[in-house]
CHARMM-style PDB file with segment names, atoms N, HN, CA, C and O in Angstrom:
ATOM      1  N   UNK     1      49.540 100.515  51.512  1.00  0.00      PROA
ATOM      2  CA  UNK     1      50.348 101.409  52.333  1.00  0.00      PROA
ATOM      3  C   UNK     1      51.285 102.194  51.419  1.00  0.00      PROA
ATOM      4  O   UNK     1      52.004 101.571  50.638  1.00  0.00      PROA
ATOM      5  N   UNK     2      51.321 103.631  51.478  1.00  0.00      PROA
ATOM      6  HN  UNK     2      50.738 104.137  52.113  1.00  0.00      PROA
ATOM      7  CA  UNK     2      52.333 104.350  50.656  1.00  0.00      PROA
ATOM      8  C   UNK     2      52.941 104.912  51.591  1.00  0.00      PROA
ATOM      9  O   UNK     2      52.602 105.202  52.738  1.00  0.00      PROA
ATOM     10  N   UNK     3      54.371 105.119  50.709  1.00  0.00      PROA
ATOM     11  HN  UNK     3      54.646 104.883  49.777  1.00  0.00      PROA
ATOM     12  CA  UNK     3      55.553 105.090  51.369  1.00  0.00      PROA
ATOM     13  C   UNK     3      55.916 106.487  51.005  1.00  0.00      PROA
ATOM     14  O   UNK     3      56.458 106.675  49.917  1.00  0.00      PROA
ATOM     15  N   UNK     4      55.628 107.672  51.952  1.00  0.00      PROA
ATOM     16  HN  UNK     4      55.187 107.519  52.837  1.00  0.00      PROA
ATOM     17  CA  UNK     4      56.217 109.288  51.539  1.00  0.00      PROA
ATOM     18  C   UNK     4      58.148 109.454  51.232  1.00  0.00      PROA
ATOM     19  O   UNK     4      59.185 109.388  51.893  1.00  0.00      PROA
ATOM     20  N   UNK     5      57.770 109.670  49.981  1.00  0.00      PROA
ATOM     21  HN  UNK     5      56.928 109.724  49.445  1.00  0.00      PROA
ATOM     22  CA  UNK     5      59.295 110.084  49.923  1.00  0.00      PROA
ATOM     23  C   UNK     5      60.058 111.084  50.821  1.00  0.00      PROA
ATOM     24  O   UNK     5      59.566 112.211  50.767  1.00  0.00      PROA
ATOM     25  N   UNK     6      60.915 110.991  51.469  1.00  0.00      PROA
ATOM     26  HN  UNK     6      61.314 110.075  51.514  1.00  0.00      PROA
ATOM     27  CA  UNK     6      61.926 111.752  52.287  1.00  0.00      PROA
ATOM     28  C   UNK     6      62.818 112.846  51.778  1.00  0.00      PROA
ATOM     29  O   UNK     6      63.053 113.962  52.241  1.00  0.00      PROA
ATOM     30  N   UNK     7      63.278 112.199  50.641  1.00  0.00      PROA
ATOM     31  HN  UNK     7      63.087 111.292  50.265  1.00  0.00      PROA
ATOM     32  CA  UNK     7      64.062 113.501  50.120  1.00  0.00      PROA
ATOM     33  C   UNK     7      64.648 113.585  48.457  1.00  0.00      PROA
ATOM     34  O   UNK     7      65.167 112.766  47.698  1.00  0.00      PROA
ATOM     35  N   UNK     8      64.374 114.612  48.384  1.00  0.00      PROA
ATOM     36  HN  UNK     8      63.952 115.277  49.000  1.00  0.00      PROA
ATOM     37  CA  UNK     8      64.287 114.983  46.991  1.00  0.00      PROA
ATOM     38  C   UNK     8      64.761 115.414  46.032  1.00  0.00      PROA
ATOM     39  O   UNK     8      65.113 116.502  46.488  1.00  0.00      PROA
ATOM     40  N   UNK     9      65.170 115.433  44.670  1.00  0.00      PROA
ATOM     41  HN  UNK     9      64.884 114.549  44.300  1.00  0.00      PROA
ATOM     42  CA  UNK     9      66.051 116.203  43.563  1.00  0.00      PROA
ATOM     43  C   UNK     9      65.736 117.584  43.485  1.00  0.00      PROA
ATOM     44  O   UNK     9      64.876 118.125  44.180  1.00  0.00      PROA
ATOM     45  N   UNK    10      66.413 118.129  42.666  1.00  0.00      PROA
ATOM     46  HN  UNK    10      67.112 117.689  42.102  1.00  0.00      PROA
ATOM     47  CA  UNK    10      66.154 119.691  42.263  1.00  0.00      PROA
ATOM     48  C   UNK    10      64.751 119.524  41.650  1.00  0.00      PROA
ATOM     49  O   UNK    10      63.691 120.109  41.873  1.00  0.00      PROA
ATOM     50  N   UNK    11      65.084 118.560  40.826  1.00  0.00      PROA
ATOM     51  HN  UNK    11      65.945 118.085  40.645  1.00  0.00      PROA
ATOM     52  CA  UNK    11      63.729 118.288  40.110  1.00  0.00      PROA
ATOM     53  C   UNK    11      62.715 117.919  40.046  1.00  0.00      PROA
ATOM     54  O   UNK    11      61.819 118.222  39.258  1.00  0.00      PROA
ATOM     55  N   UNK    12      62.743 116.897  41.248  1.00  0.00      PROA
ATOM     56  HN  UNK    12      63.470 116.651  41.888  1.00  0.00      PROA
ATOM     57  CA  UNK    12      61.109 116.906  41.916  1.00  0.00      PROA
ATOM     58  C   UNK    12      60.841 118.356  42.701  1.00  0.00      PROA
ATOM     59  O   UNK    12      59.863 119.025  42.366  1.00  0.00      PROA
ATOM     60  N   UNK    13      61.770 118.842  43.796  1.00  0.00      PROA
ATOM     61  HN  UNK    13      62.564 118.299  44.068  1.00  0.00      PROA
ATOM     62  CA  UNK    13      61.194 120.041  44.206  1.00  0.00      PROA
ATOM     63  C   UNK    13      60.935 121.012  43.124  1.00  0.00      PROA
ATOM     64  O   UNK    13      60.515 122.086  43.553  1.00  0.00      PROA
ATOM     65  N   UNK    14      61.058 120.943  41.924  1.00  0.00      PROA
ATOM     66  HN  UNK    14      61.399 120.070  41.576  1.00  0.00      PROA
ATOM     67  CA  UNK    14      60.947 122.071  41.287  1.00  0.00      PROA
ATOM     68  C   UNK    14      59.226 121.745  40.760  1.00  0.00      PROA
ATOM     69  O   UNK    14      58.361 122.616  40.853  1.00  0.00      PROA
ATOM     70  N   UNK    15      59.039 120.802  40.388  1.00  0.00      PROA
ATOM     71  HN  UNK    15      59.742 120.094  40.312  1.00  0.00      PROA
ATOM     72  CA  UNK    15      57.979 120.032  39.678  1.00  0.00      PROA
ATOM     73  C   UNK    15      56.809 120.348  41.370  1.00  0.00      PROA
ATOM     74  O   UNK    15      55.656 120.715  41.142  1.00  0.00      PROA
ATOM     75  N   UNK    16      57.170 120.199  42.625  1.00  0.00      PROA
ATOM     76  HN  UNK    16      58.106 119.901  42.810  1.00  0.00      PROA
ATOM     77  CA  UNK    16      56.537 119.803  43.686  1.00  0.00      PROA
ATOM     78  C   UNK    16      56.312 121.958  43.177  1.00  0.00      PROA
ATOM     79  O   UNK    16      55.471 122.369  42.378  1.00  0.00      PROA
ATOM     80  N   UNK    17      57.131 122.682  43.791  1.00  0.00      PROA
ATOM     81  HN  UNK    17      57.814 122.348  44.441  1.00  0.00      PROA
ATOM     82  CA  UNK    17      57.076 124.261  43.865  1.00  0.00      PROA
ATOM     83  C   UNK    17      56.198 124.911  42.900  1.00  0.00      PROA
ATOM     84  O   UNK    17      55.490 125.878  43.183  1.00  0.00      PROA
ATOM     85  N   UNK    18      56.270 124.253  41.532  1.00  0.00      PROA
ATOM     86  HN  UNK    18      56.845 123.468  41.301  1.00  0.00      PROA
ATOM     87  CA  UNK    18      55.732 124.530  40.072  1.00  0.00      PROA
ATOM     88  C   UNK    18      57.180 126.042  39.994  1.00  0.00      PROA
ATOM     89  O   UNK    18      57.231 127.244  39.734  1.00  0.00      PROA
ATOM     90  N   UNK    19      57.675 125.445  40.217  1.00  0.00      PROA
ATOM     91  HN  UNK    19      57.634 124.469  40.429  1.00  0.00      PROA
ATOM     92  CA  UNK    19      59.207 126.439  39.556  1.00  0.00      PROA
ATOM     93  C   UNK    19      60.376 125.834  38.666  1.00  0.00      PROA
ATOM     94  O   UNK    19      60.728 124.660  38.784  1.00  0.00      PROA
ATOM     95  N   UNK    20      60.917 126.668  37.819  1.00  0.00      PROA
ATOM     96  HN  UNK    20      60.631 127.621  37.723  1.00  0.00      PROA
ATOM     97  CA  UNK    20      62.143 125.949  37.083  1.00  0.00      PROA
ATOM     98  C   UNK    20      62.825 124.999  38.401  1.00  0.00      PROA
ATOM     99  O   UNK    20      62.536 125.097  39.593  1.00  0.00      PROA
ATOM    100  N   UNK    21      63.610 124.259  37.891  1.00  0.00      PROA
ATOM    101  HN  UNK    21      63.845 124.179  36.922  1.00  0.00      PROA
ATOM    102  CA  UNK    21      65.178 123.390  38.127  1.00  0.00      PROA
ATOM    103  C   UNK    21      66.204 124.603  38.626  1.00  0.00      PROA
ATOM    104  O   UNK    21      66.611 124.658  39.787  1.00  0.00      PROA
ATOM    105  N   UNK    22      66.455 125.269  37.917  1.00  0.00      PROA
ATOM    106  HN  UNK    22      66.124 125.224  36.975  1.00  0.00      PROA
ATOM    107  CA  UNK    22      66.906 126.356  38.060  1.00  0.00      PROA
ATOM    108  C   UNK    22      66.832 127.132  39.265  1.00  0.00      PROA
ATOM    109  O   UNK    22      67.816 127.443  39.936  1.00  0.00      PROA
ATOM    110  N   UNK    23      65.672 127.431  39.519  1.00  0.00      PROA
ATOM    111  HN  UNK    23      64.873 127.178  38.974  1.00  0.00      PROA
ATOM    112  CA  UNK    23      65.533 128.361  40.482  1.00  0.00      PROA
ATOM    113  C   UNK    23      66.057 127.497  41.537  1.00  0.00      PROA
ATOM    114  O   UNK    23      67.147 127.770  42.042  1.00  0.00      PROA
ATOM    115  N   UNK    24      65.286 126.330  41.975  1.00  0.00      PROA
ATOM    116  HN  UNK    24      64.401 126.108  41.566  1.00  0.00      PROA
ATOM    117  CA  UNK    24      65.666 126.141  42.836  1.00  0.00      PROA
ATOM    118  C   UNK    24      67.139 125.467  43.123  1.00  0.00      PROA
ATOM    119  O   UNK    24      67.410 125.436  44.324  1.00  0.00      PROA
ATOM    120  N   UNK    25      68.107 124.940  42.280  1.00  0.00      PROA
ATOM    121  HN  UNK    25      67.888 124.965  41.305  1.00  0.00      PROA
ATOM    122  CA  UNK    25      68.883 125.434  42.324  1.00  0.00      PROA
ATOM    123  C   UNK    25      69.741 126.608  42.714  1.00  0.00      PROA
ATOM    124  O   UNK    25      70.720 126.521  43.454  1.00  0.00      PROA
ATOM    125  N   UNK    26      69.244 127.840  42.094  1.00  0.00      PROA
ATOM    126  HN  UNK    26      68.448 127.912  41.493  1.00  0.00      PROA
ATOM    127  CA  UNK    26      69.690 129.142  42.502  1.00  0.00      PROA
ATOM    128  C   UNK    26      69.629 129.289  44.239  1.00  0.00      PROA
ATOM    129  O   UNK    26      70.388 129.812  45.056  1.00  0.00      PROA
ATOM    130  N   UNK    27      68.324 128.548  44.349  1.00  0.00      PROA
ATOM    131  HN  UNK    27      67.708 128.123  43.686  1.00  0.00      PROA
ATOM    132  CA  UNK    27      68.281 129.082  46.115  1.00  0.00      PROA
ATOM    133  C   UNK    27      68.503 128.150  46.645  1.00  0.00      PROA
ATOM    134  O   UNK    27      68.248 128.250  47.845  1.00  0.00      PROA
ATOM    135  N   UNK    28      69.001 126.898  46.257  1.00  0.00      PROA
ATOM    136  HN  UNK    28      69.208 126.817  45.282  1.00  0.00      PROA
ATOM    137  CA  UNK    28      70.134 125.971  47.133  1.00  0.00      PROA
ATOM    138  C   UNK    28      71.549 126.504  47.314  1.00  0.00      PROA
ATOM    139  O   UNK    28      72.171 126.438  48.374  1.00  0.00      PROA
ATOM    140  N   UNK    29      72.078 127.133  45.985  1.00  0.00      PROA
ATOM    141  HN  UNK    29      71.573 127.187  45.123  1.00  0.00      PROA
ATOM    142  CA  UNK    29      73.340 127.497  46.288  1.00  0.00      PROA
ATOM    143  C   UNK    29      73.234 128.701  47.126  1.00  0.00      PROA
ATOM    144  O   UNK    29      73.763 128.676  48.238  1.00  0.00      PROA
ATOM    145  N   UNK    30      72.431 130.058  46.608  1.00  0.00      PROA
ATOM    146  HN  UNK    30      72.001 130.079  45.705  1.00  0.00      PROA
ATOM    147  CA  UNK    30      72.335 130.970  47.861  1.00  0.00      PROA
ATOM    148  C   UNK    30      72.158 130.764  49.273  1.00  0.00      PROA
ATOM    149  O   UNK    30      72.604 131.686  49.956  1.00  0.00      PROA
ATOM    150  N   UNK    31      71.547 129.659  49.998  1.00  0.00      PROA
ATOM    151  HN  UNK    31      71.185 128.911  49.443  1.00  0.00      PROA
ATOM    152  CA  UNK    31      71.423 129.631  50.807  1.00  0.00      PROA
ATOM    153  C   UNK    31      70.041 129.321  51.202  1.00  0.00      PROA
ATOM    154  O   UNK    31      69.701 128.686  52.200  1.00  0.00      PROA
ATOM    155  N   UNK    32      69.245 129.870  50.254  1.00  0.00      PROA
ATOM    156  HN  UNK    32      69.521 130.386  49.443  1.00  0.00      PROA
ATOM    157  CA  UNK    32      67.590 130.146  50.991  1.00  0.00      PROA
ATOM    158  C   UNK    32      67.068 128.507  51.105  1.00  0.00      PROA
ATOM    159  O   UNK    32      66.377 128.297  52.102  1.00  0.00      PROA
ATOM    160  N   UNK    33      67.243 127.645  50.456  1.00  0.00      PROA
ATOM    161  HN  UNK    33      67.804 127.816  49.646  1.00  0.00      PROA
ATOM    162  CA  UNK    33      67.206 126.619  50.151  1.00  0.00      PROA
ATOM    163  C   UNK    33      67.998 125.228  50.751  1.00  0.00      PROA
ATOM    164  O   UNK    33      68.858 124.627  50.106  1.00  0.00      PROA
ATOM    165  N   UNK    34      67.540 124.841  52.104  1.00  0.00      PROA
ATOM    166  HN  UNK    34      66.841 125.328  52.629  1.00  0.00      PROA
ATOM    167  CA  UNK    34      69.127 124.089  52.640  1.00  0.00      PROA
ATOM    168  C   UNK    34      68.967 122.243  51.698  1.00  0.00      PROA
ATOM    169  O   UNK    34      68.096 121.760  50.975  1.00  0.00      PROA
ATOM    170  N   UNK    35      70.306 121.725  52.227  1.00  0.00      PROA
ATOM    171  HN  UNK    35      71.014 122.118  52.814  1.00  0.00      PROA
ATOM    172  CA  UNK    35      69.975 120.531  51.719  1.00  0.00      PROA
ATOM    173  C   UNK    35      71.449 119.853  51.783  1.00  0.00      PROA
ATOM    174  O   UNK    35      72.299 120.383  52.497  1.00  0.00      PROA
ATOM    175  N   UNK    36      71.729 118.785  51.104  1.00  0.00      PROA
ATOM    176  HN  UNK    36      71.038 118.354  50.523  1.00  0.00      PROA
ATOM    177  CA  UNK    36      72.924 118.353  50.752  1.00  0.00      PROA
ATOM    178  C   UNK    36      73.088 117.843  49.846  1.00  0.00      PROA
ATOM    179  O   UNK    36      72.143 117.363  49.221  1.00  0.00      PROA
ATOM    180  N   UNK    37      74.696 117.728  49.314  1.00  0.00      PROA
ATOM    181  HN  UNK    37      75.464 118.118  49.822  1.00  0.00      PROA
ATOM    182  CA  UNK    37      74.971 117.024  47.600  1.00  0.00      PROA
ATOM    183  C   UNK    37      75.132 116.045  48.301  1.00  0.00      PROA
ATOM    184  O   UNK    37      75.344 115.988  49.512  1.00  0.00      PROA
ATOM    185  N   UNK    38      74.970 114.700  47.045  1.00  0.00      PROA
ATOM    186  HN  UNK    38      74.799 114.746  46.061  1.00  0.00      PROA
ATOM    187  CA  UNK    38      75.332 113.392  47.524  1.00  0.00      PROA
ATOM    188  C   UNK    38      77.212 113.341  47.258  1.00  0.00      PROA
ATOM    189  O   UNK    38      77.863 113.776  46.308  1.00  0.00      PROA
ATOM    190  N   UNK    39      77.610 112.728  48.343  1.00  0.00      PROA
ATOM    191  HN  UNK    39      77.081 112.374  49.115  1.00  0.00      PROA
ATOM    192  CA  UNK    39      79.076 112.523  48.232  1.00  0.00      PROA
ATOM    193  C   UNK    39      79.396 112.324  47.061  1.00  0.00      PROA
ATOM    194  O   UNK    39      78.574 111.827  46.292  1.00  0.00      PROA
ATOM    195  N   UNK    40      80.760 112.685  46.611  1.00  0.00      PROA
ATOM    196  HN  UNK    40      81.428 113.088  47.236  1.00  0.00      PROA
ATOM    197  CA  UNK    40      81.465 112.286  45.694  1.00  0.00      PROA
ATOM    198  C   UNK    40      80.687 113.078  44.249  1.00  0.00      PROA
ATOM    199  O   UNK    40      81.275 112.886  43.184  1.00  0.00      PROA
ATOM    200  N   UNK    41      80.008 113.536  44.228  1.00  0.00      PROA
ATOM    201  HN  UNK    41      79.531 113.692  45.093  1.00  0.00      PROA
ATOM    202  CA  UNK    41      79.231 114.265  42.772  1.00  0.00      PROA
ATOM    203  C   UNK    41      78.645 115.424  43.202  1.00  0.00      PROA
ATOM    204  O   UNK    41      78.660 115.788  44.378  1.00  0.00      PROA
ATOM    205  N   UNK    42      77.977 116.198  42.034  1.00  0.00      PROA
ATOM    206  HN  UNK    42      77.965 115.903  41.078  1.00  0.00      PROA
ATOM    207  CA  UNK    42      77.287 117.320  42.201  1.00  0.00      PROA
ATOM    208  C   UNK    42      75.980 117.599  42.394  1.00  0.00      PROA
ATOM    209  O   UNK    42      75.558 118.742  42.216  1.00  0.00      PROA
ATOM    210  N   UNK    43      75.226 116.639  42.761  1.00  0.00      PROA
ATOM    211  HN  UNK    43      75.568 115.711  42.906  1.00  0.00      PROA
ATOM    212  CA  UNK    43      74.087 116.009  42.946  1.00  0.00      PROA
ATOM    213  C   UNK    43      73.306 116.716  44.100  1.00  0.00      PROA
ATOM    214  O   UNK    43      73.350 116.159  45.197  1.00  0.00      PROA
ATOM    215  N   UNK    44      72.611 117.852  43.986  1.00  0.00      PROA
ATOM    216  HN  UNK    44      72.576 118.304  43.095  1.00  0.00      PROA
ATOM    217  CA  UNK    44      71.934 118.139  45.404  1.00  0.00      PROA
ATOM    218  C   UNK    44      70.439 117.495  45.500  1.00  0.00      PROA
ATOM    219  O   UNK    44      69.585 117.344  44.625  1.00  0.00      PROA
ATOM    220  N   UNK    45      70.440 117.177  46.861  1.00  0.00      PROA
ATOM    221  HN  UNK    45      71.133 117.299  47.571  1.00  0.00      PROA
ATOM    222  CA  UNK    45      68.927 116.712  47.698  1.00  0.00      PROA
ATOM    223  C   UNK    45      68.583 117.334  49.106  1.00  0.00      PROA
ATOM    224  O   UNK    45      69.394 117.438  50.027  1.00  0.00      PROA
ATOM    225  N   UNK    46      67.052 117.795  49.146  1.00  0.00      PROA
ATOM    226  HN  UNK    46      66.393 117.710  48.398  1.00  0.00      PROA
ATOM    227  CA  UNK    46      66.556 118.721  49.335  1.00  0.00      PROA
ATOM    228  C   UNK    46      65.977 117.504  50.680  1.00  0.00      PROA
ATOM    229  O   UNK    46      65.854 116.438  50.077  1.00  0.00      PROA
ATOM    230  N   UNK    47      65.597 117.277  52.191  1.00  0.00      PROA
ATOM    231  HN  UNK    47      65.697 118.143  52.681  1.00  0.00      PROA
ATOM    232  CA  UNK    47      64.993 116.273  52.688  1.00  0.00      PROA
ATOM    233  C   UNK    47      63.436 117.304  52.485  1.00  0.00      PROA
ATOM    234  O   UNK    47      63.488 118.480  52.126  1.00  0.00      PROA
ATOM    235  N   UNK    48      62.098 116.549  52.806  1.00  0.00      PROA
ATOM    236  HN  UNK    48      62.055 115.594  53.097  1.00  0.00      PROA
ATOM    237  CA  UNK    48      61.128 117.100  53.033  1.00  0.00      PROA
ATOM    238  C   UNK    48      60.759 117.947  54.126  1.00  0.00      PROA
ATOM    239  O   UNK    48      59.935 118.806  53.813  1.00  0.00      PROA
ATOM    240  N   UNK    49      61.066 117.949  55.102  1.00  0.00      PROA
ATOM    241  HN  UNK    49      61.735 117.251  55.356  1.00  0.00      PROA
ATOM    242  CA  UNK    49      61.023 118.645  56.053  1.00  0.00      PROA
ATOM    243  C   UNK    49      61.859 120.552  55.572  1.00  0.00      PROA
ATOM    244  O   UNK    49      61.595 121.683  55.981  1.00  0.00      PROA
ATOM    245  N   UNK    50      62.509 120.211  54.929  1.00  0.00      PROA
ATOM    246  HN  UNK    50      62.723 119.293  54.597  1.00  0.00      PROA
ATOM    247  CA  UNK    50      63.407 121.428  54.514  1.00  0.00      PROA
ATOM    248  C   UNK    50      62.427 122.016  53.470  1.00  0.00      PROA
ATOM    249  O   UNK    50      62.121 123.208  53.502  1.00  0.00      PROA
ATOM    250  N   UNK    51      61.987 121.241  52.633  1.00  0.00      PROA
ATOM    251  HN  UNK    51      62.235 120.273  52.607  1.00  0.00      PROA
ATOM    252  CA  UNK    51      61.155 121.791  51.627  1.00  0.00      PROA
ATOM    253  C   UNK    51      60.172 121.938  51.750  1.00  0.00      PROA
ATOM    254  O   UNK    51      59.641 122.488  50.785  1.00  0.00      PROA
ATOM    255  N   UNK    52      59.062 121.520  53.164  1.00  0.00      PROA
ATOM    256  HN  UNK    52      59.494 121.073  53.948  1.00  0.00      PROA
ATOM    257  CA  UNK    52      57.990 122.065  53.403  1.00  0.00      PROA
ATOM    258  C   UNK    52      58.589 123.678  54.105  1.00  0.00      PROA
ATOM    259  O   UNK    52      58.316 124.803  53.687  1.00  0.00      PROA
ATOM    260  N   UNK    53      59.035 123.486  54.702  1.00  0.00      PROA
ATOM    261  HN  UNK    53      59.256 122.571  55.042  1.00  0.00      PROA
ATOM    262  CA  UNK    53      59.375 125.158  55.185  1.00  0.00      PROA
ATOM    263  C   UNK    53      59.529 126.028  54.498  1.00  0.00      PROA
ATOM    264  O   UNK    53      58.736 126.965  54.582  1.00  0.00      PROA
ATOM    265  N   UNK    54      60.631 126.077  53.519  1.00  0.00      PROA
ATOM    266  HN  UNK    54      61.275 125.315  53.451  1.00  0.00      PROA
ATOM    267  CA  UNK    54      61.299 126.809  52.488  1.00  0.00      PROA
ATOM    268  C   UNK    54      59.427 126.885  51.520  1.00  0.00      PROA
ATOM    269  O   UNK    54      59.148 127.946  50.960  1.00  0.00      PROA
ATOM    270  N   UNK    55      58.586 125.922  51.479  1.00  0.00      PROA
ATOM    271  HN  UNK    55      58.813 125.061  51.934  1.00  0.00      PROA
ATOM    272  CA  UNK    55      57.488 126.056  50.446  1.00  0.00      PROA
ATOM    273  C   UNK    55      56.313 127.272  51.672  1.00  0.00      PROA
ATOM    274  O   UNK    55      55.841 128.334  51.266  1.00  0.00      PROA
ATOM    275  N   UNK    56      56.134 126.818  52.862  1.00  0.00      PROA
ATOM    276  HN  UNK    56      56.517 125.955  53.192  1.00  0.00      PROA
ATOM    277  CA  UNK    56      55.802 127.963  53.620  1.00  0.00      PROA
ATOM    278  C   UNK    56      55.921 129.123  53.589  1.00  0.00      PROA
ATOM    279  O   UNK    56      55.030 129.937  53.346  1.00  0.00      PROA
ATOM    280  N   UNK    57      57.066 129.340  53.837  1.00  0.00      PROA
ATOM    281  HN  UNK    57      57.790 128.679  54.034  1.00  0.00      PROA
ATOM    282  CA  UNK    57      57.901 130.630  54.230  1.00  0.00      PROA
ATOM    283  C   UNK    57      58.067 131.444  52.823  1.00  0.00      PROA
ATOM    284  O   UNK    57      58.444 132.616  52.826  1.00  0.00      PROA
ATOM    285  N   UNK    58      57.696 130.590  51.369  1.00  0.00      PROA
ATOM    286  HN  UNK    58      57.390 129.638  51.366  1.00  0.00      PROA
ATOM    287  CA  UNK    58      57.463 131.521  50.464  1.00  0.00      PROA
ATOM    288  C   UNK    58      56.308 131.706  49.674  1.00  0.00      PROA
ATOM    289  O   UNK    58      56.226 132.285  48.591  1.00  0.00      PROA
ATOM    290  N   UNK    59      55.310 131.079  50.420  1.00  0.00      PROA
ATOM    291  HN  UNK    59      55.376 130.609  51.300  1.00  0.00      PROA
ATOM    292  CA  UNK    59      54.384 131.497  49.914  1.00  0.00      PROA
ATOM    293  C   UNK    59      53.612 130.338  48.672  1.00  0.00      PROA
ATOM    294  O   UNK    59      52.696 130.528  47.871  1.00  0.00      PROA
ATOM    295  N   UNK    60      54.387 129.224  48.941  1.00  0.00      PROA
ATOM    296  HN  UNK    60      55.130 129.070  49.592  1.00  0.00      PROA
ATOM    297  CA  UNK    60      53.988 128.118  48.218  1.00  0.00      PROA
ATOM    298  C   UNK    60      52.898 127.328  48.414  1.00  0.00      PROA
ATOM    299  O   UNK    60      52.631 127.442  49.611  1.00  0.00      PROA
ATOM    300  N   UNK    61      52.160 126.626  47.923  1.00  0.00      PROA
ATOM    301  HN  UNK    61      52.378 126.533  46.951  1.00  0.00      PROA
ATOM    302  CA  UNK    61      51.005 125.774  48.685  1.00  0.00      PROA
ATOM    303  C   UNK    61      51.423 124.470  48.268  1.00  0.00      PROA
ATOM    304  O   UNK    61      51.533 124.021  47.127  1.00  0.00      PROA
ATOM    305  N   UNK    62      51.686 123.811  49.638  1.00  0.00      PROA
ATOM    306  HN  UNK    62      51.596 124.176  50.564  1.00  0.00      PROA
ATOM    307  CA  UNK    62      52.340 122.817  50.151  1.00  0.00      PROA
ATOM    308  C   UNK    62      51.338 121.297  49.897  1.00  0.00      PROA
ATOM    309  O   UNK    62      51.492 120.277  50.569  1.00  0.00      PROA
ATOM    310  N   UNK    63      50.278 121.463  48.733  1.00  0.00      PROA
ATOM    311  HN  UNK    63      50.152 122.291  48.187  1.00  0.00      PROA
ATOM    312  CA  UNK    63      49.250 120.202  48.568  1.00  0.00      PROA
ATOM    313  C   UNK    63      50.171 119.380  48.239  1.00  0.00      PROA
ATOM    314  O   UNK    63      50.445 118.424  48.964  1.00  0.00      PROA
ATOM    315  N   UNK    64      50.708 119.587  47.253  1.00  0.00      PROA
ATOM    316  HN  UNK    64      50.485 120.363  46.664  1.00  0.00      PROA
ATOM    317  CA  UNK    64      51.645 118.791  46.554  1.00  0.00      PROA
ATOM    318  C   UNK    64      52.457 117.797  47.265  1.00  0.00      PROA
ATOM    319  O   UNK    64      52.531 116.617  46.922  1.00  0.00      PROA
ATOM    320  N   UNK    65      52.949 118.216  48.077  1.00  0.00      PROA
ATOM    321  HN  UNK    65      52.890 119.175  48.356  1.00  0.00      PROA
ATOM    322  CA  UNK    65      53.619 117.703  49.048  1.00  0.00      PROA
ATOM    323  C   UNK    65      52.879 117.247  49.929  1.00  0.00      PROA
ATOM    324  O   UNK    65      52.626 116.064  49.701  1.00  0.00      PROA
ATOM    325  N   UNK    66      52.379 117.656  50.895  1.00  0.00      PROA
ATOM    326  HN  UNK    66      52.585 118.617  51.080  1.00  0.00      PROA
ATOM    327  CA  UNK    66      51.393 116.538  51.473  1.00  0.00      PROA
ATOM    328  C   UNK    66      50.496 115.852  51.036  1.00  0.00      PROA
ATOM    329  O   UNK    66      50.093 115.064  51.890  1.00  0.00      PROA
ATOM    330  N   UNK    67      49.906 115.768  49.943  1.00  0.00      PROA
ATOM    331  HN  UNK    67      50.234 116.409  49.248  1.00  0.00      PROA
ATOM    332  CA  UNK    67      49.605 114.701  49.293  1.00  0.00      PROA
ATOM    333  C   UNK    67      50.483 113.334  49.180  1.00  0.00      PROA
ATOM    334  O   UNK    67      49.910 112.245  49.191  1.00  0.00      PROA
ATOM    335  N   UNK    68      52.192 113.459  49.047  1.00  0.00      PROA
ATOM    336  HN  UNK    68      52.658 114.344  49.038  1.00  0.00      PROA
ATOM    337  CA  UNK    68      52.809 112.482  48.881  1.00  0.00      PROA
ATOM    338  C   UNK    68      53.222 112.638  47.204  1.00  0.00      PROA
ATOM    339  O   UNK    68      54.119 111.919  46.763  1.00  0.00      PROA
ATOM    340  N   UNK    69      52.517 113.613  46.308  1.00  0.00      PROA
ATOM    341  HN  UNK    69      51.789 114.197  46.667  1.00  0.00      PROA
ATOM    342  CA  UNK    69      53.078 113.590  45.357  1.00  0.00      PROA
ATOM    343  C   UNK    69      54.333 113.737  45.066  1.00  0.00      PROA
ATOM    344  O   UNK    69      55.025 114.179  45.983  1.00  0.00      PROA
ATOM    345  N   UNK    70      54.888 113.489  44.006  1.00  0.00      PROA
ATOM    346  HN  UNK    70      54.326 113.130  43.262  1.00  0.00      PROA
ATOM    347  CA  UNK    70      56.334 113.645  43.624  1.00  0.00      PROA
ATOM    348  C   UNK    70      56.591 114.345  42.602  1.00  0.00      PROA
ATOM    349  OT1 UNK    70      57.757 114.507  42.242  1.00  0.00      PROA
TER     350      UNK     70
END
């Protein structure tokens, strides 16, 4: 039984998108990108549900992610 991860670093979504850290970064802080920092640090996480859309809506192909990869 595998267990789909829920929610994610800059850096798996970036690795999941095939885009820099960076970018997506960039479009967490702009906006395009929703999510939340973990309390107390600067730490943003992306849930999956947010990042299949945001991978939709730009044109991303979402195998990666439904596969369960990370």
């Amino acid at each position: 039984m595998s267990i789909m991860k829920t929610v994610f670093t800059t850096g798996e979504a970036a690795k999941i998108c095939k885009v820099s850290q960076q970018t997506i970064i960039r479009c967490f802080d702009s906006g395009q990108l929703k999510g939340f920092r973990v309390p107390g640090s600067r730490f943003r996480r992306i849930p999956r549900d947010v990042l299949y859309k945001f991978m939709k809506d730009n044109g991303i192909p979402t195998d990666a992610l439904e596969s369960g990869k990370r």
